[in-house]
C-alpha positions in Angstrom: -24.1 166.5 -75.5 -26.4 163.7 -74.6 -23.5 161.7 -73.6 -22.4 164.3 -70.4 -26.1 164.0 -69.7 -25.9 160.6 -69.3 -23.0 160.6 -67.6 -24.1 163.4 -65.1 -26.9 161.6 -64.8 -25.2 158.2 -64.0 -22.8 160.4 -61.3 -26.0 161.8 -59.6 -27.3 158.2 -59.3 -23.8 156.8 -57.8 -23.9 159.9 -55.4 -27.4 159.4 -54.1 -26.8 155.7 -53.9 -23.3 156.0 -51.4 -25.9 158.5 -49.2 -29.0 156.2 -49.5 -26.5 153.4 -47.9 -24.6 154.9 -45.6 -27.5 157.3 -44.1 -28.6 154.1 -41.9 -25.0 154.3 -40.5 -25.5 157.2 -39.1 -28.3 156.5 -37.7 -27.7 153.8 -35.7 -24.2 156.3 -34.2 -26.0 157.0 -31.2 -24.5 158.5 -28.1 -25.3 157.8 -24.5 -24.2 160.2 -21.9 -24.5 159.1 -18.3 -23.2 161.2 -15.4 -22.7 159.4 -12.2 -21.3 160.3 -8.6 -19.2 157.5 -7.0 -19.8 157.8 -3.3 -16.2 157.5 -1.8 -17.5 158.6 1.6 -19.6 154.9 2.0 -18.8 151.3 1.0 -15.7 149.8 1.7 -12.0 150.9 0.7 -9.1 148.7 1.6 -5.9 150.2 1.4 -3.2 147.6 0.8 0.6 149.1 1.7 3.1 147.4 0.2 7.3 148.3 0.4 7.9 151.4 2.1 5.2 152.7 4.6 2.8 155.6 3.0 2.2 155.7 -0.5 4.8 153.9 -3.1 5.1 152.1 -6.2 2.7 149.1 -5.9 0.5 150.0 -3.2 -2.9 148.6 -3.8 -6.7 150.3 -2.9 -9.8 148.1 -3.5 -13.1 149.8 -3.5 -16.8 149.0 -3.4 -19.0 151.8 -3.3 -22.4 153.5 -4.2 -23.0 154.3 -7.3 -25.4 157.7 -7.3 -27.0 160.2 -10.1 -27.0 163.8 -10.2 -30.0 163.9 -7.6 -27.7 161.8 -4.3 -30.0 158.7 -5.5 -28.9 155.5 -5.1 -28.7 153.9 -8.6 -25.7 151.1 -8.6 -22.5 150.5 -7.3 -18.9 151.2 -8.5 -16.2 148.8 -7.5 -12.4 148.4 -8.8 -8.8 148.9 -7.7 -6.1 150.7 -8.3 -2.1 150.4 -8.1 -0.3 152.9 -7.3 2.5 153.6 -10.6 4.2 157.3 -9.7 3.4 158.0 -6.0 1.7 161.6 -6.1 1.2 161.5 -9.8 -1.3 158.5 -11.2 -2.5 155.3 -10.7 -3.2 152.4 -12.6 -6.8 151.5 -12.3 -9.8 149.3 -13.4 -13.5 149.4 -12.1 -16.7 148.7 -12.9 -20.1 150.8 -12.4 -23.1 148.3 -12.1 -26.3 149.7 -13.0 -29.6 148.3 -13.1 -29.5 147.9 -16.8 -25.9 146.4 -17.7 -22.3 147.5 -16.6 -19.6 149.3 -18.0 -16.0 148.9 -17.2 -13.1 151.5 -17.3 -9.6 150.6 -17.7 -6.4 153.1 -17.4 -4.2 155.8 -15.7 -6.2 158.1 -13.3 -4.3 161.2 -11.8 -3.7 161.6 -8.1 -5.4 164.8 -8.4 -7.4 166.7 -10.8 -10.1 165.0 -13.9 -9.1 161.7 -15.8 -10.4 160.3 -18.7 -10.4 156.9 -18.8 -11.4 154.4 -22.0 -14.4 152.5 -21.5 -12.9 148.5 -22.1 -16.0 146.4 -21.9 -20.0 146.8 -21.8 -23.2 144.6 -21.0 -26.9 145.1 -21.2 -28.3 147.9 -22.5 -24.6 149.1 -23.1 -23.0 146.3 -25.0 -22.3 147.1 -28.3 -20.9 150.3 -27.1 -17.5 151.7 -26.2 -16.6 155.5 -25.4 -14.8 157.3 -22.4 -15.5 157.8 -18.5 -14.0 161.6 -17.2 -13.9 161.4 -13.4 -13.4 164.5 -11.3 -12.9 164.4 -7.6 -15.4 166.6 -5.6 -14.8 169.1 -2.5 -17.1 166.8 -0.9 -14.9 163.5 -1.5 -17.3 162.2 -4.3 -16.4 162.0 -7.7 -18.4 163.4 -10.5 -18.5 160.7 -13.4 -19.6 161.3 -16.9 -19.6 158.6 -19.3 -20.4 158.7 -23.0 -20.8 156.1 -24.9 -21.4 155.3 -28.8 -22.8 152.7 -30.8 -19.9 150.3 -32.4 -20.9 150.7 -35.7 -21.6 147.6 -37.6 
C-alpha cells in the first residue's frame, strides 16, 4: 500500500514538474494581429509587359505604396512585385510592409481575384522573432484590406 502512495505520489510530482516547465512556453506564444490597407490608388505601379501584349506568363508589376490602418491613416509603406504565373488566375509575388517599428515580408501565390493568404518569410524590429500569415483582400474601392498575424517562434 505505501508503495502505490509513493508512486502516485512520485507521478503527481513528474506531472506538475512537465507543467511548471513548459507553462513559460506558453507564455511567451503570443500573437500579434495587425490589419492594414495597402493604398493601390497612390504610389507608384510599374507595369512591365513582357511576350505577348496584355497580360501573359512573365509579365512583371512593381509597386510602392502607402501603407494605411483601419482609420485611412498614413502608417508605412508597402512595396514588392509580382510575376505573373497563370494569366487570370495568380501571381507570384513578394512585398514588404514598412512600419515604423520593424517590417514584415510576405512571400507566395496571390490570386488574380478574390483573398490570399500569404506566409510571412522574414521579420525585423519589434516583429523579429516572429513568423505567421498575411490574408489580403481586394476592396471595391481598389485598396486591399491586409491582416497579418503573427506569433512568437518559440524558443
Amino acid at each position: 500500500m505505501q508503495v502505490n502512495r509513493l508512486a502516485r505520489a512520485g507521478a503527481h510530482f513528474l506531472v506538475w514538474s512537465a507543467l511548471a516547465i513548459s507553462l513559460p512556453a506558453f507564455a511567451a506564444d503570443r500573437v500579434i494581429v495587425l490589419k492594414t490597407i495597402a493604398d493601390a490608388n497612390a504610389g507608384t505601379k510599374t507595369p512591365v509587359d513582357l511576350g505577348e501584349h496584355g497580360p501573359s506568363q512573365g509579365d512583371i508589376f512593381v509597386f510602392d505604396q502607402p501603407l494605411l490602418n483601419e482609420q485611412h491613416k498614413a502608417i508605412g509603406n508597402n512595396a514588392g512585385f509580382c510575376i505573373t504565373v497563370r494569366p487570370g488566375a495568380f501571381s507570384q509575388c513578394q512585398w514588404t510592409l514598412q512600419l515604423g517599428d520593424g517590417t514584415i515580408t510576405v512571400g507566395g501565390q496571390e490570386a488574380a481575384s478574390g483573398p490570399s493568404t500569404l506566409p510571412v518569410i522574414g521579420t525585423t524590429g519589434a516583429y523579429q522573432q516572429y513568423n505567421g500569415v498575411l490574408v489580403t483582400k481586394p476592396l471595391p474601392d481598389g485598396t486591399f484590406s491586409q491582416v497579418i498575424t503573427l506569433r512568437r517562434i518559440a524558443r
